[in-house]
N, C-alpha and C positions, 0 to 999 in steps of 0.2 A: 635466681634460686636462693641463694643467701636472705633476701627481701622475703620470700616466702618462709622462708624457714622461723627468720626473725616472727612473721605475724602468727605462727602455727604457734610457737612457745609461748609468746603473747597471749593466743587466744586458750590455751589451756591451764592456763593460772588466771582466768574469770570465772563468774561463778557459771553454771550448766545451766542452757536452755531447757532443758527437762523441768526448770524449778525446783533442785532437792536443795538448794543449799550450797553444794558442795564442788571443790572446784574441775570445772570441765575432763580435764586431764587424768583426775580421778573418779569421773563419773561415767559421761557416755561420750567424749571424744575418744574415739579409736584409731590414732594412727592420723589420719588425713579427715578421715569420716565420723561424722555422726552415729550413734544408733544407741538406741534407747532398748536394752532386754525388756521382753515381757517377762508379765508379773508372775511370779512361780505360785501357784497355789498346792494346796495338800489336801484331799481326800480323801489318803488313806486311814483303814480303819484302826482300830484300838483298844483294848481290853473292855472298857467302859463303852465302847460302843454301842450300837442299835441301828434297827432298822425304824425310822418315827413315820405311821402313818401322814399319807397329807402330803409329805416333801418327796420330793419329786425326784431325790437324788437314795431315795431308797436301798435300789438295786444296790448301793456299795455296803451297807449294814455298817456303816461309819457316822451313822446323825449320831446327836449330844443335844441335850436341853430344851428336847420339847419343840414344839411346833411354833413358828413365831409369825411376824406381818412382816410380810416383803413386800417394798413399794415398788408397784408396776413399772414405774420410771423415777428415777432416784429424786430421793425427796432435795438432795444438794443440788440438781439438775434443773426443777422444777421452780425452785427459788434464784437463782441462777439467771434464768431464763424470762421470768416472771417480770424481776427488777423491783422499779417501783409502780409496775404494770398488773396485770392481767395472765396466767398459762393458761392454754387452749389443747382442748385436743378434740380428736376428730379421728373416726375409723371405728368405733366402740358398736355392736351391736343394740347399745340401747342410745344410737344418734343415728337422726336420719340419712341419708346421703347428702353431704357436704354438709352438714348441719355441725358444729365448733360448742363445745361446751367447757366453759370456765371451772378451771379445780384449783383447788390448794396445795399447798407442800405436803398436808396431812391426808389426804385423798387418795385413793386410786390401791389400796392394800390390799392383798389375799395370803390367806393361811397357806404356804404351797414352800415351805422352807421349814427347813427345823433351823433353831440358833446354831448351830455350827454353820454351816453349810451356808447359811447367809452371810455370815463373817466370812469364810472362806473368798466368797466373791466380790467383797468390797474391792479391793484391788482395781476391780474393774471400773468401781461407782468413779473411783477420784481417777483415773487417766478422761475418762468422761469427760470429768467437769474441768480438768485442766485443758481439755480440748475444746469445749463449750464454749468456755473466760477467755481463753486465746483468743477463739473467733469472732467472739464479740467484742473486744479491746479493741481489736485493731478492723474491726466493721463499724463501729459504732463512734470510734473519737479516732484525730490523728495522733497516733503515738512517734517515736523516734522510731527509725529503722529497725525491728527486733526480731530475733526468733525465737520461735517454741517447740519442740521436741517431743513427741509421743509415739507410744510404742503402738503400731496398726495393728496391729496382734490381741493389742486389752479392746482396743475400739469395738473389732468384730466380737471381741466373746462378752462386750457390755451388751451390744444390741441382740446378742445371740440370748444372754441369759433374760432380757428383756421383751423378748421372745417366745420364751418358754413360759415367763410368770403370765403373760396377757393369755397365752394359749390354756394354760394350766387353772387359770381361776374365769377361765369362760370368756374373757372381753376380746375375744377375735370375729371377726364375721367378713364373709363374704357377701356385700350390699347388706343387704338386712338381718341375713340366715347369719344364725350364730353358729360359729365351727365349732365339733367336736372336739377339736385339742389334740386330736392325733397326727404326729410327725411320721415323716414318709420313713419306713422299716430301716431303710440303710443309714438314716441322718442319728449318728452316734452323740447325741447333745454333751451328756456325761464327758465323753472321751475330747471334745472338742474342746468344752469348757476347761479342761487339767492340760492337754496339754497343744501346744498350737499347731507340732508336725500329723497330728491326727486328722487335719483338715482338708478334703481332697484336694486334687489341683483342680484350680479353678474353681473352688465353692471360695467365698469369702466377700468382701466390700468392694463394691462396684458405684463408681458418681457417674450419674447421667449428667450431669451440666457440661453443655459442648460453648464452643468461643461464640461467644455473639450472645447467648443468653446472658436475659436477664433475671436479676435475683431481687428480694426484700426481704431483709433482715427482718423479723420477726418471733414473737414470742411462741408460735405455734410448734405443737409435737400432731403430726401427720402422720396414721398408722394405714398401712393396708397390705394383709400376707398376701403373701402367694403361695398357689395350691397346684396338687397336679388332677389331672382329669380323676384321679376317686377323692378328691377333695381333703390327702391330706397334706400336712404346712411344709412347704421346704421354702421359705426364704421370707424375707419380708422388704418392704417398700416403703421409705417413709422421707419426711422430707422436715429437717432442722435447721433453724436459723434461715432459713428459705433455700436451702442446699438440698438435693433431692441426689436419694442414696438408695441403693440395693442391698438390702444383705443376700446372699443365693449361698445356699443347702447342697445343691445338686446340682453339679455340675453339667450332668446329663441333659435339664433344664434350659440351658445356655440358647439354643434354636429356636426355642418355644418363646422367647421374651425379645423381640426385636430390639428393645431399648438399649438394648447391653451390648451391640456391635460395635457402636460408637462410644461405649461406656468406656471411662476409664477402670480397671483393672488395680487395686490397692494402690490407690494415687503415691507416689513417694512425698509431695508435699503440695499447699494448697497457699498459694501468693497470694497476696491482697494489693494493691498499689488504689494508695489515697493520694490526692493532689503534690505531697511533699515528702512522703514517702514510700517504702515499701516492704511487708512484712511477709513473713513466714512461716507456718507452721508444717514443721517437717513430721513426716511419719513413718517412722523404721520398720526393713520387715525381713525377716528370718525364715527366708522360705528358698534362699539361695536362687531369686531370681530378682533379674534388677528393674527397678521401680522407678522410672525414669517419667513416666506421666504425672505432668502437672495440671492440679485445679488452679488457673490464675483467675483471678477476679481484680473489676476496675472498678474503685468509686463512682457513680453517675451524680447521685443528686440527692442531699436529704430527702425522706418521705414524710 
């Protein structure tokens, strides 16, 4: 007991896996545990306010400065990813079925944000990319034993509002048929994106990868919604770094998608074990239920 006590005091005067800087103890160790608060965002409205055609966040009559260019997938992500490589994507209504097309960090933009409201959501871009850099550090080279800390709460409402921009400036389709952009009545996106107890039980981030599967790391961004029988969006499908994920809207849903029985349920964290070591990236989540499923992954073999 004394031995443990000694490494917990230890371990809270290092700096925080989360990456802020700052030391553990006064960042996101809590006690025994881990957990990394989501990012607070603000909405509310303000004297100077407006409602800016075009953004998508209108209803709240709180835009500021005009309508701006929101990248479909964040431009930090896409370079990221990229390396000194090639991004891909794939899912777009103007690619055929499986058909992969090369973009840029400056590519992929729609009018569908006013400048406030796209600041507002950064928050999300960087827990993103600190989740992205993780998994590629410790997929891509052997590091020292390390972990990394992200809040599961920015993940969903990054892919959520990632979601909304591909639906909102037209690039969603089903096979070929480009979808109208309409979300299923009850899917509250506004209310999802502010605050993360708005989110039903059981809508959120779901990873299909079961043990024995295999993965390849890779530069591709894999898009494909899911729709309900009147075709409109309640979730999406896509698969990063060779990782294959769910976002689900509607939990009602859950029967309709066989994938998801075996699906893990907001993984609590996602192991990597290379020849010499083994890493971790932890995912915290504030929903008062515990998160005990893990994504492990095992090195096989350069590609």
């Amino acid at each position: 007991m004394a031995e443990a006590k000694r490494h917990l005091m230890a371990l809270r005067g290092t700096s925080c896996i989360c990456q802020s800087g700052k030391r553990a103890g006064e960042c996101c160790l809590a006690g025994r545990y881990w957990f990394r608060a989501p990012a607070c965002v603000d909405f509310k409205s303000s004297s100077d306010a407006k409602a800016v055609d075009k953004c998508y966040m209108k209803e709240l009559h709180s835009c500021r400065g005009g309508i701006s260019g929101e990248h479909l997938i964040s431009e930090s992500i896409i370079r990221l990813l990229a390396g000194d490589g090639e991004f891909r994507i794939s899912g777009t209504p103007w690619l055929a079925e499986g058909e992969w097309k090369v973009v840029g960090p400056k590519s992929l933009t729609a009018k569908c944000l006013c400048v406030r409201h796209n600041g507002n959501l950064h928050p999300f871009d960087d827990a993103a990319l600190l989740l992205f850099r993780s998994l590629k550090e410790v997929l891509e080279r052997e590091v020292e034993s390390k972990s990394y800390l992200i809040s599961g709460h920015d993940i969903e409402r990054w892919l959520l509002k990632t979601l909304k921009a591909l639906a909102a400036s037209g690039n969603l389709a089903s096979g070929r048929e480009r979808l109208a952009g309409e979300f299923a009545a009850d899917v509250r996106i506004v209310d999802m994106l502010s605050d993360v107890h708005a989110w039903p039980r059981g809508a959120g981030l779901y990873c299909l990868m079961e043990a024995g599967d295999m993965m390849i790391n890779h530069n591709h961004f894999q898009i494909a919604p899911l729709t309900n029988k009147e075709g409109e969006i309640n979730g999406l499908l896509t698969n990063i770094v060779g990782i294959n994920f769910v976002l689900l809207l509607q939990p009602a849903l859950l029967p309709d998608i066989p994938q998801l029985a075996k699906a893990v349920f907001r993984p609590g964290k996602i192991t990597v074990r290379q020849p010499s070591c083994l890493n971790e990236v932890i995912m915290s989540w504030d929903d008062g239920e515990r998160h005990r499923g893990d994504l492990q992954l095992s090195f096989v073999r350069q590609v």
